[in-house]
VEXVEXZA-251483 format. One line per 2 residues: number of its first residue (from 1); for each residue x, z, y of N, C-alpha, C. Coordinates in steps of 0.2 Angstrom, whole numbers. Layout:
# residues N
NUM> X:Z:Y:X:Z:Y:X:Z:Y ~ ...
//
This chain:
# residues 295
1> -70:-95:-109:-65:-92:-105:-61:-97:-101 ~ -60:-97:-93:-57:-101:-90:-49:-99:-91
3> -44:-106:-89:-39:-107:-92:-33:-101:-86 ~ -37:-99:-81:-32:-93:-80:-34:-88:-82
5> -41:-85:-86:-39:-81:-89:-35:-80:-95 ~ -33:-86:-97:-28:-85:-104:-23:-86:-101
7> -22:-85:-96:-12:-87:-94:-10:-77:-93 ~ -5:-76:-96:0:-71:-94:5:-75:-93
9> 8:-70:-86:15:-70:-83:19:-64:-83 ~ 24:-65:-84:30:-61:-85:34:-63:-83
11> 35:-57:-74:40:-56:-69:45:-53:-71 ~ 52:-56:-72:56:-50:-75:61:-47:-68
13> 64:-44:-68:68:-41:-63:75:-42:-64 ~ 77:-48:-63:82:-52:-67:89:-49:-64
15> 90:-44:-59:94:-41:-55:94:-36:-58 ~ 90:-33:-59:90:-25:-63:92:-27:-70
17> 91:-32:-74:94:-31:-79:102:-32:-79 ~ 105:-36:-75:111:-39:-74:115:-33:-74
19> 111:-27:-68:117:-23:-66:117:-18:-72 ~ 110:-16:-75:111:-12:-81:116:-14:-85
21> 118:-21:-86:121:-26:-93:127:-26:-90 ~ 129:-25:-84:135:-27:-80:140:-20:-82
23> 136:-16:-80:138:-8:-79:140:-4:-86 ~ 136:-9:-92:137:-5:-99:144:-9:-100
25> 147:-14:-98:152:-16:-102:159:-17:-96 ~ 161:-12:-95:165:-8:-93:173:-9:-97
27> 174:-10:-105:177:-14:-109:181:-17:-107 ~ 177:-22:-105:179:-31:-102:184:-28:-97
29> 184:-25:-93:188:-24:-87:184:-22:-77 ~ 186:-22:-74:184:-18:-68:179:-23:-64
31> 176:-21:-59:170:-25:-56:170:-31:-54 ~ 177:-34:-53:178:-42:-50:184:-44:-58
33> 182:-41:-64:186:-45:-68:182:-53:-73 ~ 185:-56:-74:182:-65:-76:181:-62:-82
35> 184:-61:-85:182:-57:-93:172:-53:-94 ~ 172:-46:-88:168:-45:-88:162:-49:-85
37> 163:-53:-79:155:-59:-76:155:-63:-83 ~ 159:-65:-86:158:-69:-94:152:-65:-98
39> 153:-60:-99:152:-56:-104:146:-55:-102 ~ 145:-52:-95:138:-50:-91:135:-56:-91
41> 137:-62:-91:132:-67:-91:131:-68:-97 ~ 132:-69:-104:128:-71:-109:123:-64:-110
43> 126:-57:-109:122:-52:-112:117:-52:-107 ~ 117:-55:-102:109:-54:-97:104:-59:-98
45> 108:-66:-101:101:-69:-101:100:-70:-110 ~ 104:-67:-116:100:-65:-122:96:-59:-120
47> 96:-53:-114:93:-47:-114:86:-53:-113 ~ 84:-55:-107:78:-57:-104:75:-62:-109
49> 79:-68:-114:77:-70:-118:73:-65:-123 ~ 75:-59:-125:75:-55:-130:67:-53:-129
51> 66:-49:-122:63:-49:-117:55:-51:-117 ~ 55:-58:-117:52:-61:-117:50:-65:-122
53> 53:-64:-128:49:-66:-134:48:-59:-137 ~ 47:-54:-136:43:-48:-136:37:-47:-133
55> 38:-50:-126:31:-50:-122:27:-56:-122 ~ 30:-62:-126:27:-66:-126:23:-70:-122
57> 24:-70:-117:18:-72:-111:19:-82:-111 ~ 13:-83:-107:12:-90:-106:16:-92:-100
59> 20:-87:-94:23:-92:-89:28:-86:-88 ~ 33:-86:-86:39:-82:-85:44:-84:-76
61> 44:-78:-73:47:-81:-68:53:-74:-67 ~ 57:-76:-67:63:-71:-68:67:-71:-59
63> 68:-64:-57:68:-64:-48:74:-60:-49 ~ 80:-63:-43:87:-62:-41:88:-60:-36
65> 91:-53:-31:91:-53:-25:93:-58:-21 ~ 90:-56:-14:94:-62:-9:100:-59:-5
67> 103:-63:-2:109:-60:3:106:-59:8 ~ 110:-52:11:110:-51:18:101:-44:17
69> 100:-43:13:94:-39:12:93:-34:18 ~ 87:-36:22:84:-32:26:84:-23:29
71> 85:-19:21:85:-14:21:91:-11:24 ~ 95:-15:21:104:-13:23:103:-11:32
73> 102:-18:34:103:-15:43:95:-9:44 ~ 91:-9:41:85:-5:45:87:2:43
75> 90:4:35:93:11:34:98:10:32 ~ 106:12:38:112:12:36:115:16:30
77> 110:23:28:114:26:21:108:23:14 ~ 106:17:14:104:14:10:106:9:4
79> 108:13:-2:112:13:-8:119:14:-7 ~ 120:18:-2:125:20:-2:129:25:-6
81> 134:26:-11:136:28:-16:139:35:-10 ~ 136:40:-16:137:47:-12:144:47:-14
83> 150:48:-20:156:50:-19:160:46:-16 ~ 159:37:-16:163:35:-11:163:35:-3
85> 155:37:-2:153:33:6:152:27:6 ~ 154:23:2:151:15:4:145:14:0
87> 143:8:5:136:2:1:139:-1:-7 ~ 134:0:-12:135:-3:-17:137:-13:-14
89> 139:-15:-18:139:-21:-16:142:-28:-23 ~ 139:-31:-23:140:-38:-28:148:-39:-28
91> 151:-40:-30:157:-42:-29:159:-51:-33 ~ 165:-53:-30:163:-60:-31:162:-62:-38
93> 165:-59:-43:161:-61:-51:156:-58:-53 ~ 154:-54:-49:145:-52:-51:141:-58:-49
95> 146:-62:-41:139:-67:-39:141:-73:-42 ~ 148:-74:-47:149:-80:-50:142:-79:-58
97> 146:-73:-59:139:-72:-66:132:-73:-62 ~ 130:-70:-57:124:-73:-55:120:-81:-57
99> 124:-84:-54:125:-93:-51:122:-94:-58 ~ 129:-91:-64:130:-94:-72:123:-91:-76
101> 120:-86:-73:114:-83:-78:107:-89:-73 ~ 107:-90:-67:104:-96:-64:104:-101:-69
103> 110:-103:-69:111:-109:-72:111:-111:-78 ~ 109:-105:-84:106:-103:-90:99:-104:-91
105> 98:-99:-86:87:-99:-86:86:-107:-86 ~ 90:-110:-81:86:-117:-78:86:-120:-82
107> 93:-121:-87:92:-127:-94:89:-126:-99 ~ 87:-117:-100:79:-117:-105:75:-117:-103
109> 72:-120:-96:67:-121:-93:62:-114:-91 ~ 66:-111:-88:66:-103:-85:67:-104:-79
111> 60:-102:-74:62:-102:-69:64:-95:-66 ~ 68:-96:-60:70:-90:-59:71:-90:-48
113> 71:-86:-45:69:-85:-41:72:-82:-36 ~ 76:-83:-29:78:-77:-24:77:-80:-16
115> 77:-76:-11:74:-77:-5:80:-73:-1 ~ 85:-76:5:91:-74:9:84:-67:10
117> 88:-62:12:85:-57:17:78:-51:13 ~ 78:-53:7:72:-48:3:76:-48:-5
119> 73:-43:-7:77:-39:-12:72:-43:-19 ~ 73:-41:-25:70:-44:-31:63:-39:-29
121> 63:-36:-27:58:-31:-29:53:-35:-23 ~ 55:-34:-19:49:-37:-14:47:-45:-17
123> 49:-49:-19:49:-56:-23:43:-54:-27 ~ 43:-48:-32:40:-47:-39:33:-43:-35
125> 34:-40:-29:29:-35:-26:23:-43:-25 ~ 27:-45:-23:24:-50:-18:20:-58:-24
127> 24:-60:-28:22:-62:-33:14:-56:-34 ~ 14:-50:-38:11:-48:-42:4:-48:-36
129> 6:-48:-32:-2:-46:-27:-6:-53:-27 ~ -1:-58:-28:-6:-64:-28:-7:-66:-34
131> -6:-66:-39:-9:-64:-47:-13:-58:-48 ~ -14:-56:-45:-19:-50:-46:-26:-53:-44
133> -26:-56:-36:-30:-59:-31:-33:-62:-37 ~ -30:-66:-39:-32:-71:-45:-34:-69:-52
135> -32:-65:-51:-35:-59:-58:-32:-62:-65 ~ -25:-63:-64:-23:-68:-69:-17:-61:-72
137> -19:-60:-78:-15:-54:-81:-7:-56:-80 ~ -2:-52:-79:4:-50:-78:7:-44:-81
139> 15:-43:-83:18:-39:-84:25:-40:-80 ~ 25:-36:-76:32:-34:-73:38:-31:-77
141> 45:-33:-79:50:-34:-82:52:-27:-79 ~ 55:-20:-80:58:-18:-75:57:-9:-76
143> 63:-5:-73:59:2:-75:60:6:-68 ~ 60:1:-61:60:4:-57:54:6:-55
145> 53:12:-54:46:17:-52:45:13:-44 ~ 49:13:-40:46:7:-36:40:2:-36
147> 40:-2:-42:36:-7:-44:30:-5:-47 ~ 32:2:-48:24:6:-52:18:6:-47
149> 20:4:-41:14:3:-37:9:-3:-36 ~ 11:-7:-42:7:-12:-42:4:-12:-48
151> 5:-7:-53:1:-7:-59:-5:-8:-58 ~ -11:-12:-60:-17:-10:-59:-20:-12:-68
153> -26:-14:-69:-30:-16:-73:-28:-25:-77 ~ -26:-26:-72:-21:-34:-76:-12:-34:-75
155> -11:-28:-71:-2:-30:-71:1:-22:-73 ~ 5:-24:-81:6:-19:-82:14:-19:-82
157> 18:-12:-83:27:-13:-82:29:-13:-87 ~ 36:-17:-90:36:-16:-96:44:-12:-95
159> 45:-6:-97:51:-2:-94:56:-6:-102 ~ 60:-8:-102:66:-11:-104:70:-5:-108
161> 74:-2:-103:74:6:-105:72:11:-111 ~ 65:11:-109:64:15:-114:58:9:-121
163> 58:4:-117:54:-1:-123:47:3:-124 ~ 46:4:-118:37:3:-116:34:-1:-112
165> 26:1:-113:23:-2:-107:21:1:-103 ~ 23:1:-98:19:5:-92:11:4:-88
167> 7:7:-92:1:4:-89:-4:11:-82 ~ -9:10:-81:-9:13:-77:-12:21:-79
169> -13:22:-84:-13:32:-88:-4:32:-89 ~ 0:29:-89:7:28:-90:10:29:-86
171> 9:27:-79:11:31:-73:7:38:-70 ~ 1:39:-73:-1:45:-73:3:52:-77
173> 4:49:-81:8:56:-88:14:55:-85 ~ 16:50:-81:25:52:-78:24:56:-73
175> 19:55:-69:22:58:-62:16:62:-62 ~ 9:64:-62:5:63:-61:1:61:-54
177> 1:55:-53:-2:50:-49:-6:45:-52 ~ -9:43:-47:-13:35:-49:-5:31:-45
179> -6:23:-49:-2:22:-45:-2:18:-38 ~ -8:18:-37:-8:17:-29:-9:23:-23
181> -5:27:-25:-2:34:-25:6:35:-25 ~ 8:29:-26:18:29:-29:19:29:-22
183> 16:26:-19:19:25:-10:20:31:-9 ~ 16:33:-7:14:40:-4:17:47:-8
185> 17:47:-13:23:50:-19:31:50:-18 ~ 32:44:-16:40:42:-16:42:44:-7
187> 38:42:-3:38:46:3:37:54:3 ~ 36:57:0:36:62:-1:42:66:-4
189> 45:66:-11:50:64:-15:57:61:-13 ~ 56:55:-9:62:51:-7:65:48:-16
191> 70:46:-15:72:41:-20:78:43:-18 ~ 82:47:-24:89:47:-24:95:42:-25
193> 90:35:-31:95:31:-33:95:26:-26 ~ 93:25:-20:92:22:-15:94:27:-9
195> 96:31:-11:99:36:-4:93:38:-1 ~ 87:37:-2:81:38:5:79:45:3
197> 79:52:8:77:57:7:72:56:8 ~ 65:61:5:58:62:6:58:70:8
199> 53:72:9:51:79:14:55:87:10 ~ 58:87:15:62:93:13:58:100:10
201> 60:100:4:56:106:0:50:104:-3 ~ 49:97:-5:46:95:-9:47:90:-15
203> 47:91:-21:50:91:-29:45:85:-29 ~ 45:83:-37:38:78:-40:33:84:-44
205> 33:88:-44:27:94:-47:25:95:-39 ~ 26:98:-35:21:98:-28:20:92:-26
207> 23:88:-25:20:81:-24:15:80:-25 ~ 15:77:-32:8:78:-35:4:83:-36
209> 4:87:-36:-2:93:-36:-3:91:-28 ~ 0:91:-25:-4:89:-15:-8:83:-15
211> -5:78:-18:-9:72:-19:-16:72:-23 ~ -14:75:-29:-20:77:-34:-25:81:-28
213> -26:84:-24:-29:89:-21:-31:86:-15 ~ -27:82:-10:-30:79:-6:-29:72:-5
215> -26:68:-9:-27:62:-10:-24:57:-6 ~ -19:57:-1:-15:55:3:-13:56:6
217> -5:54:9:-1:58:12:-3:60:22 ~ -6:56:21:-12:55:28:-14:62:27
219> -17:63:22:-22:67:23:-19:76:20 ~ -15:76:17:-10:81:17:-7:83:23
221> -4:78:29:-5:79:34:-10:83:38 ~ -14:80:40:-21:82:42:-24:92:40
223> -20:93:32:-22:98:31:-15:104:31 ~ -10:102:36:-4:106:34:-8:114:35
225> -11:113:39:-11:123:42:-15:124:36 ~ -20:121:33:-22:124:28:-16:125:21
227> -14:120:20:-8:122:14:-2:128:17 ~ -1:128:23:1:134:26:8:134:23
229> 11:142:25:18:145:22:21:138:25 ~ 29:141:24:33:136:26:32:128:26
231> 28:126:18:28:120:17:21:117:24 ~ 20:122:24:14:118:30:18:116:34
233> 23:122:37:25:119:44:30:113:44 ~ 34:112:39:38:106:37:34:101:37
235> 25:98:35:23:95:35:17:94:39 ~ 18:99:46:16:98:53:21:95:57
237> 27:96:56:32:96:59:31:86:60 ~ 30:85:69:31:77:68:36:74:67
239> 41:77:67:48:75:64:48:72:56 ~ 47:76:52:42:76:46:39:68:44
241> 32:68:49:30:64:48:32:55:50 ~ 38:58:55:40:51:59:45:50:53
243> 51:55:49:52:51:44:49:48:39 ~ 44:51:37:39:47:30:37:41:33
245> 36:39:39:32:32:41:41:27:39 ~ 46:30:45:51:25:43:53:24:35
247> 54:30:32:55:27:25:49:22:22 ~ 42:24:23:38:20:21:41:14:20
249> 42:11:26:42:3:28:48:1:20 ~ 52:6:19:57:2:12:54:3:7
251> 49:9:6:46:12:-1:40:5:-1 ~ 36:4:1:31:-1:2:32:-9:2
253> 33:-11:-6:36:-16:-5:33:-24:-1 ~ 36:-28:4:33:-31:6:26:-36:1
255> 23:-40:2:18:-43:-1:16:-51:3 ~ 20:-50:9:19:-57:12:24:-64:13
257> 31:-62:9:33:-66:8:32:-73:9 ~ 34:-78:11:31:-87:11:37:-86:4
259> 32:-85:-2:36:-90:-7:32:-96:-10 ~ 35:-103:-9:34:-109:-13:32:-109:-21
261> 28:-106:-23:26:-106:-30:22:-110:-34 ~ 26:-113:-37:19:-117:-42:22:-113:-48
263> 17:-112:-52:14:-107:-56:16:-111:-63 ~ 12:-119:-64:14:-121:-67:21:-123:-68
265> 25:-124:-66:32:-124:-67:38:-117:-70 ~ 31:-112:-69:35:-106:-72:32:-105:-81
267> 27:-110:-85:27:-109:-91:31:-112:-94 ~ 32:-107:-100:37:-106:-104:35:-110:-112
269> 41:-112:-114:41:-114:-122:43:-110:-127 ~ 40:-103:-127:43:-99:-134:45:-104:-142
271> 44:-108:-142:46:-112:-148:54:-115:-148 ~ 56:-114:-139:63:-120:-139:69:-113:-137
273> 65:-106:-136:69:-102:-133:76:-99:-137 ~ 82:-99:-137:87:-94:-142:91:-94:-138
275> 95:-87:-140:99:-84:-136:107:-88:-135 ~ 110:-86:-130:117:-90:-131:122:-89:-136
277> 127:-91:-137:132:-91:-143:134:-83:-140 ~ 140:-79:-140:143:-74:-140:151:-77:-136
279> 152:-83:-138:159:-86:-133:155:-92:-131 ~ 157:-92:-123:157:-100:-119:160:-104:-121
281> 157:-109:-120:165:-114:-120:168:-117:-114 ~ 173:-119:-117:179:-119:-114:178:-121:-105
283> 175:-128:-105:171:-129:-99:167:-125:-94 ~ 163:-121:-97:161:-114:-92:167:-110:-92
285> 170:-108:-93:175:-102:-92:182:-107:-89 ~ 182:-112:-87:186:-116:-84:181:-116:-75
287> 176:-116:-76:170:-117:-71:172:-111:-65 ~ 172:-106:-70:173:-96:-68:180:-98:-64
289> 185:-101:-68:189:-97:-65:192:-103:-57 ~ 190:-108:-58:191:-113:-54:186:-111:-45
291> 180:-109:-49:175:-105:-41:178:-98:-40 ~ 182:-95:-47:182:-88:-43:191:-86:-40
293> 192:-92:-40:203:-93:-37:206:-90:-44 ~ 205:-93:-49:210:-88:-55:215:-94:-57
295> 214:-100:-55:216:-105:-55:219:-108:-47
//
């Protein structure tokens, strides 16, 4: 057996875990309080720690968003929060915890990852295509159905959430789709946690049953007069279809990234790994309040 095929990697989605960890400890105080990025930074990298001596794998690379993320200007109602109107957005102690959950991976020899202008997901999309190319098994950190379009025979999800694995008969009993069928699924569908609408009068039970049937959304097209009744004309309509190409472009995560990756630098020592203590000390929590003006 050559020595990539004993390597596993485990991509986590170090963004999605943050906000999950962020959002559950409400306690601590409101979205720019020093108490809760404290609190949010030990509880996200014991999560990922915990994580990852679970999955055990040979190389770990843990992905951050970047600033200024592409989608925001290409779709203006893009995570935008439907009772306020505004864009979700990091506030300055999410991005001090960020920095501090960095600067945790780094000293246990975790590498960890973000790029200005692309989101974790496209990072981890883009990641997995060239570990695949290389047929070098993988698991993706993560319980964003998004990334379920990469699941194939070496890269499977590991939903956090519900403390499964997501493999490719696993994306099938969800949705019922192959997962190289999410694209084309989610453009039809839309994605409500993301504000993107998909085709008007279409649920995830007809999605798939249309998919099942003729096997892309291409080709769903191609057959509206035969599917006929309303849903035909909705999906003859090239209104219709010029939406699903524009959302496309944010459902389909990019894959050609320039990311600088040595591979080697992302294996991991499960022998050296434990979680943080439960209080900082004094000097990081001096650190907080000196970069965030509490001082």
């Amino acid at each position: 057996m050559s020595d990539i095929n004993k390597k596993h990697v485990f991509i986590v989605d170090g963004h999605n875990v943050f906000r999950r960890v962020f959002a559950a400890l409400k306690q601590h105080g409101d979205d720019d309080s020093l108490e809760r990025a404290i609190a949010a930074t030990t509880s996200t990298v014991d999560a990922i720690i915990k994580d990852i001596k679970l999955i055990k794998p040979s190389h770990v690379i843990v992905a951050f968003e970047g600033e200024n993320g592409w989608r925001e200007s290409y779709y203006p109602q893009y995570k935008v929060d439907k009772e306020t109107g505004v864009r979700r957005k990091m506030t300055q102690a999410m991005k001090m915890s960020i920095l501090e959950i960095k600067r945790h991976l780094e000293n246990k020899n975790i590498m960890s990852i973000s790029k200005d202008g692309f989101e974790a997901d496209d990072l981890i999309g883009c990641i997995s295509t060239k570990l695949s190319a290389m047929n070098i098994t993988h698991t993706i950190g993560t319980n964003d159905k998004d990334i379920f379009q990469c699941v194939n025979p070496i890269c499977t999800c590991y939903d956090r959430s519900k403390k499964t694995v997501v493999d490719s008969r696993a994306v099938y009993e969800r949705f019922g789709v192959r997962p190289e069928q999410m694209v084309d699924f989610l453009c039809l569908v839309g994605d409500s946690t993301d504000q993107i609408t998909g085709v008007r009068g279409i649920g995830e039970k007809k999605a798939a049953a249309l998919l099942g049937k003729y096997g892309s959304l291409q080709s769903i097209f191609d057959n509206a007069d035969e599917i006929g009744g309303k849903m035909g004309e909705v999906l003859a309509d090239p209104d219709t279809q010029k939406h699903t190409q524009f959302i496309r472009r944010m459902i389909d995560i990019k894959v050609d990234i320039p990311i600088g990756l040595n591979l080697n630098e992302a294996r991991i020592d499960m022998s050296t790994l434990q979680p943080l203590t439960n209080a900082m000390p004094p000097q990081q929590v001096a650190r907080y309040e000196s970069s965030m003006g509490y001082n």
